[in-house]
N, C-alpha and C positions, 0 to 999 in steps of 0.2 A: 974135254971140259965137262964138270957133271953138270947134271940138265938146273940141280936144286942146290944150294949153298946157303948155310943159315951160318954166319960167326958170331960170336958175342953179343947178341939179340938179347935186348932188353926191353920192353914194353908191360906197362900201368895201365890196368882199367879204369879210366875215371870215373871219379862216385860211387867204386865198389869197395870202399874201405881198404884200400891196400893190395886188391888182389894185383898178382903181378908175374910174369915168366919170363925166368931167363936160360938162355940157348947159348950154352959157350961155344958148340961147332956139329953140323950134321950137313955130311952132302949125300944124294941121291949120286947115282951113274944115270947116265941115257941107255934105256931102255931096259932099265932094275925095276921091280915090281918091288913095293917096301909094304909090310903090314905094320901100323904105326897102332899098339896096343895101351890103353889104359882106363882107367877107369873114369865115371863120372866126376866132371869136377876137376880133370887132371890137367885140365888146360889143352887137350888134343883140339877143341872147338877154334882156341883162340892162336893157337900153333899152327891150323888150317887156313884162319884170316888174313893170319901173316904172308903163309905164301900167296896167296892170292891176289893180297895187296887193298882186299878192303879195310884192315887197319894197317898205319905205318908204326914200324918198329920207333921207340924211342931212342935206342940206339944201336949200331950194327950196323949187319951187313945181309939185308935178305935179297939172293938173283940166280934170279930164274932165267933159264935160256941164254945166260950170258948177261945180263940185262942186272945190274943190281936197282935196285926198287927204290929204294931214298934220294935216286937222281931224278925222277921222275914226278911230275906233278900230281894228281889226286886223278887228273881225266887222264895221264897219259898213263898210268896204273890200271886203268879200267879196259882203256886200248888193249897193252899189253897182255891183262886179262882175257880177254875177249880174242887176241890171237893165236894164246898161249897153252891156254888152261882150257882144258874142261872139264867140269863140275858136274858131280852125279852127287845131290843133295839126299840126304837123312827122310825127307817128304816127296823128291821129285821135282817139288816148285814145276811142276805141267800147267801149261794155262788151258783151264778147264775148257771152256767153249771153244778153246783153237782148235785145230785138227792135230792130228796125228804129223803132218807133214809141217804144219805152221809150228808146232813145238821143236821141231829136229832142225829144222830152217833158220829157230830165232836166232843162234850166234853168229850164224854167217851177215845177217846185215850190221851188223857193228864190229866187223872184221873181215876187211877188203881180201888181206893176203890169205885168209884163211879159206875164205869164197872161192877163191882162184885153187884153191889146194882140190877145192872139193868138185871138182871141173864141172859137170853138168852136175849140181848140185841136188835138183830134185830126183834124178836117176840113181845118184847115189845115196840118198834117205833112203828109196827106196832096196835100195842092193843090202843097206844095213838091218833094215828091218824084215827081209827075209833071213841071214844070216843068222838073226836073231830070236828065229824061228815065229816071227809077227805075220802074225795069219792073211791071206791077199787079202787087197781092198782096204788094210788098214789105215794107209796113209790118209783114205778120207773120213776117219771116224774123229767122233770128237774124243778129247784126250778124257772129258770125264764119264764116258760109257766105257771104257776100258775095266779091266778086272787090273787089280795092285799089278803081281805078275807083269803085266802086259804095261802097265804107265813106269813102272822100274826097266821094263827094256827098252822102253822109247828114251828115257832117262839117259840110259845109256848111249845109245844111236844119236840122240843131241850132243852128248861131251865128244865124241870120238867125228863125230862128223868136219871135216876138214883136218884130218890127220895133225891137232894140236899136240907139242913134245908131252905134254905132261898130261895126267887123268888125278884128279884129287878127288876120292871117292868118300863121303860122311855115312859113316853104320849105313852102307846100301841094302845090305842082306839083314836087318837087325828083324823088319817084319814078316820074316819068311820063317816057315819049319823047315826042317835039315834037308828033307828032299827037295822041295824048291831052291833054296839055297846053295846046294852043292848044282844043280842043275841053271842055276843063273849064275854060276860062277864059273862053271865050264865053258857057259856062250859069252861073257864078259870076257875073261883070259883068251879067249880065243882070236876075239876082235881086236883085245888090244897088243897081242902077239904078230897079227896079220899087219897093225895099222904100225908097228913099230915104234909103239910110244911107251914113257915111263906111264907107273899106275905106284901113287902115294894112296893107299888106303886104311882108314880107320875105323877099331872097333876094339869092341871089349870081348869078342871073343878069342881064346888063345889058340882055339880047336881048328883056325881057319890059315894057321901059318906054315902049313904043307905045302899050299899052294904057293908061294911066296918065297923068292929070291934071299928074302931077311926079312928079320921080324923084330921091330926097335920098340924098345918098351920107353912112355915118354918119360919116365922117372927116370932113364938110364942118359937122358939126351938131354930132359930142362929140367927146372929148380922153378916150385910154386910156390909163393909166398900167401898164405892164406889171412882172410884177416882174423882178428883175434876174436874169437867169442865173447 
């Protein structure tokens, strides 16, 4: 069964004059890496919402892990979320004054089974953020003394902790030059090759799908309705 299945997905931004994307079929494999390419504006932002389940499709068919999403209430979406996904945001979203170990830590409390994945939970933050080449003692800094670098691998170490199927990465690499870049993408690929999970990533680079199982352009998968000028 693939891990990601989008059919006939249609969904309207309200109060955006018309904007709107529609998804007539794209599935993921379990344990495919996808680089999901397009431009500003292409709808890859509201394409990512979807699967995640913080907006619902207006109509379709979005399911993830088996789980189709439109049977599921707004909290039990967030559950699922929170069991399922992990999210390496465009900013990090780190909470500044937490630690190191309190930002890696945060999904496991609102995901019991995912806790249990992650067995001694703080030992293994810790196992990831060596992996991740996070220099000792890290786990007790706060997340906003960190260099970018260093709040992007923690970033990392949060989605992947509790071995969730799926990795939904937004422009992770967008603030990095090529040499960092290629060297955070070696220790991302690495972790999420070891942890055995899918990785849906996006950006507008095209230069970055070597790496990458397939490379889907979203003009080749949805249809944007923009509004009129």
């Amino acid at each position: 069964m693939p891990i990601l299945t989008l059919k006939d997905v249609r969904f309207r931004w309200p109060g955006r004059r018309g904007f709107s994307l529609s998804i007539p079929g794209f599935d993921m494999a379990a344990g495919e890496t996808i680089l999901l390419l397009g431009e500003s504006g292409s709808g890859k932002s509201t394409l990512l919402s979807l699967v995640c389940g913080t907006i619902a499709a207006d109509a379709g068919m979005v399911r993830v892990a088996g789980t189709d999403l439109a049977t599921l209430s707004g909290r039990h979406r967030d559950r699922l979320r929170a069991e399922r996904i992990g999210v390496i945001f465009q900013q990090f979203n780190l909470l500044p004054f937490g630690t190191v170990a309190d930002n890696i830590l945060l999904p496991l409390r609102f995901a019991p089974d995912r806790k249990r994945r992650a067995t001694d939970a703080r030992d293994t933050a810790g196992s990831l953020c060596r992996a991740l080449g996070l220099p000792d003692g890290v786990m007790a800094a706060k997340a906003a003394t960190l260099s970018v670098g260093q709040q992007q691998r923690v970033a990392v170490a949060r989605a992947l902790i509790g071995q969730p199927p799926l990795i939904v990465a937004d422009e992770p690499t967008s603030a990095l030059d090529a040499g960092s870049q290629a060297a955070f993408l070696d220790l991302m690929f690495a972790q999420v090759a070891a942890a055995g999970t899918s990785l849906l990533m996006v950006s507008h680079d095209p230069r970055l799908g070597e790496r990458f199982d397939r490379v889907v352009r979203i003009e080749d998968i949805a249809t944007v309705e923009r509004p009129a000028v």
